[in-house]
C-alpha positions in Angstrom: -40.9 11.2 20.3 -37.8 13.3 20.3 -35.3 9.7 19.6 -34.4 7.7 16.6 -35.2 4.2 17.2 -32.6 1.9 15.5 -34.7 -1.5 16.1 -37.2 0.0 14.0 -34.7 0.9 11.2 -33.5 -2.7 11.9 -36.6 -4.3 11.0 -37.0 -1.7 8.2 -33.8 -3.3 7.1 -35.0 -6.9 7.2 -38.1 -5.8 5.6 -36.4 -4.8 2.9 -34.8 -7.8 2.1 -38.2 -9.3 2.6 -39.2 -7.3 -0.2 -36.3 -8.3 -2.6 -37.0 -11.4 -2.3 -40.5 -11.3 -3.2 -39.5 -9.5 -5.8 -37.5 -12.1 -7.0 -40.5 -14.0 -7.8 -41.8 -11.2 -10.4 -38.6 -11.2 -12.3 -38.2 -13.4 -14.4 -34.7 -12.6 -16.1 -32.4 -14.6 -16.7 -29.6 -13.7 -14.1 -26.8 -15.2 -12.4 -27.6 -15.8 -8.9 -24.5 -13.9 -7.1 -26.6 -10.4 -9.0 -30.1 -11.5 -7.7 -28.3 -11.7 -4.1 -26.7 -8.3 -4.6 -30.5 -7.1 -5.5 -32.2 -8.4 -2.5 -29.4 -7.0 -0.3 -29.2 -3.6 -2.0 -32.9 -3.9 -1.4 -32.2 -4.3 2.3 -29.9 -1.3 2.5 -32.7 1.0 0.7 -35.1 -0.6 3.5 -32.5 0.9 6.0 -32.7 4.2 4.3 -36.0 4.6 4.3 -36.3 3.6 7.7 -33.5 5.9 8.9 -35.8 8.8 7.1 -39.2 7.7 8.7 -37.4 7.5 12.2 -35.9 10.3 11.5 -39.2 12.7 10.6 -41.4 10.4 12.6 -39.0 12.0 15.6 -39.4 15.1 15.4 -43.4 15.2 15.2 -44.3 17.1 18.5 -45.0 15.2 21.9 -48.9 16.0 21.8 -49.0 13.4 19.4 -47.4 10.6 21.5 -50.8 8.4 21.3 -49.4 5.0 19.8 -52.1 5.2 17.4 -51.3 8.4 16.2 -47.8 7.7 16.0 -48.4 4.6 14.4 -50.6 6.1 11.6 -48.2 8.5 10.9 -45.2 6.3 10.7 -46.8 4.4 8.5 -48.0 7.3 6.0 -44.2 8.7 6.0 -42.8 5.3 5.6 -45.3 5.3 2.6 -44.4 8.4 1.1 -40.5 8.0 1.7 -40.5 4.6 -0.4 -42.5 6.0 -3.2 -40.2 9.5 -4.2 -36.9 6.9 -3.2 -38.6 4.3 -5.5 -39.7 6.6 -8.5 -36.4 8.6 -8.3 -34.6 5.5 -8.4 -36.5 4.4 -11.4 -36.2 7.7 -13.4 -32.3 7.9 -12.8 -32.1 4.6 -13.9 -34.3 4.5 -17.1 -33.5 8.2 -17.3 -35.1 8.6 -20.8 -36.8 4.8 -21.5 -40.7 5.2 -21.1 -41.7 1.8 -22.0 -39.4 0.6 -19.2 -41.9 2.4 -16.6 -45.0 0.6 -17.5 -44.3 -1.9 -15.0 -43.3 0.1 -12.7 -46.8 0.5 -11.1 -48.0 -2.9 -9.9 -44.1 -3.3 -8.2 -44.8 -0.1 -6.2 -48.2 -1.4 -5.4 -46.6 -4.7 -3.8 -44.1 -2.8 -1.7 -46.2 -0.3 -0.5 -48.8 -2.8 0.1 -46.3 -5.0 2.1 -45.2 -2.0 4.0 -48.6 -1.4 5.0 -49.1 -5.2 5.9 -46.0 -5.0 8.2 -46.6 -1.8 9.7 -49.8 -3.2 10.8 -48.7 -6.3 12.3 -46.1 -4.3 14.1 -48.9 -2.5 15.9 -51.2 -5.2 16.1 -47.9 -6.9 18.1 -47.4 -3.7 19.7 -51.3 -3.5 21.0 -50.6 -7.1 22.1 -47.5 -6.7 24.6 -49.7 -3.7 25.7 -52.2 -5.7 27.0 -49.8 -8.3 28.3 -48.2 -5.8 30.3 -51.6 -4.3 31.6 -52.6 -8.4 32.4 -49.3 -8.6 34.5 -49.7 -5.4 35.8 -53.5 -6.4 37.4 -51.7 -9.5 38.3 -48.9 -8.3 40.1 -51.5 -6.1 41.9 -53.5 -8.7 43.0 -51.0 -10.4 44.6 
């Protein structure tokens, strides 16, 4: 697990656009549409960050935990804890002093981590799947 894995920061990317524009559906402001573009894509870029840090610490667990549930579990619980300090330090530099502004703060971080979780599963789940593919084609091959 010694190697950064750019299709995973990738996807962390286009997760995070997935997650702006859910978002999108929570806010209800009254924006121009160029700024709500800007948001979803600066939402993408933070995906990329956080997925650059996850790879990143994920990569330098030691090898005796190279079980893909292990390292899937633990991916998952860094990605988790990466997007919450980037989120709630975004959130206090930005409403540096504003405690009102917080309040609904809470059920947003919710959503995102709870996506995060929901994709982080589906990528093993689709992981586990090509596994067994490859084990099907393997007996196949075999057998032939």
């Amino acid at each position: 697990m010694e190697k950064i894995h750019l299709a995973n920061m990738i996807k962390s990317f286009f997760l995070g656009l997935l997650i702006g524009v859910i978002l999108q559906f929570f806010d209800h402001a009254d924006v121009q549409f160029s700024y709500k573009v800007m948001t979803v894509l600066a939402s993408g870029s933070v995906g990329f960050i956080i997925g650059f840090i996850t790879e990143w610490l994920t990569s330098v667990l030691p090898i005796r935990m190279a079980n893909s549930r292990t390292y899937f579990f633990i991916n998952n619980f860094i990605a988790l804890i990466v997007t919450t300090l980037i989120m709630t330090a975004s959130l206090l530099m930005i409403s540096s002093s504003e405690m009102e502004s917080r309040g609904g703060f809470m059920p947003v971080l919710l959503i995102v981590l709870g996506i995060i979780c929901i994709a982080n599963l589906f990528d093993y789940m689709m992981y586990r799947r090509a596994q067994n593919k490859l084990k099907t084609f393997k007996a196949w091959i075999k057998d032939k």
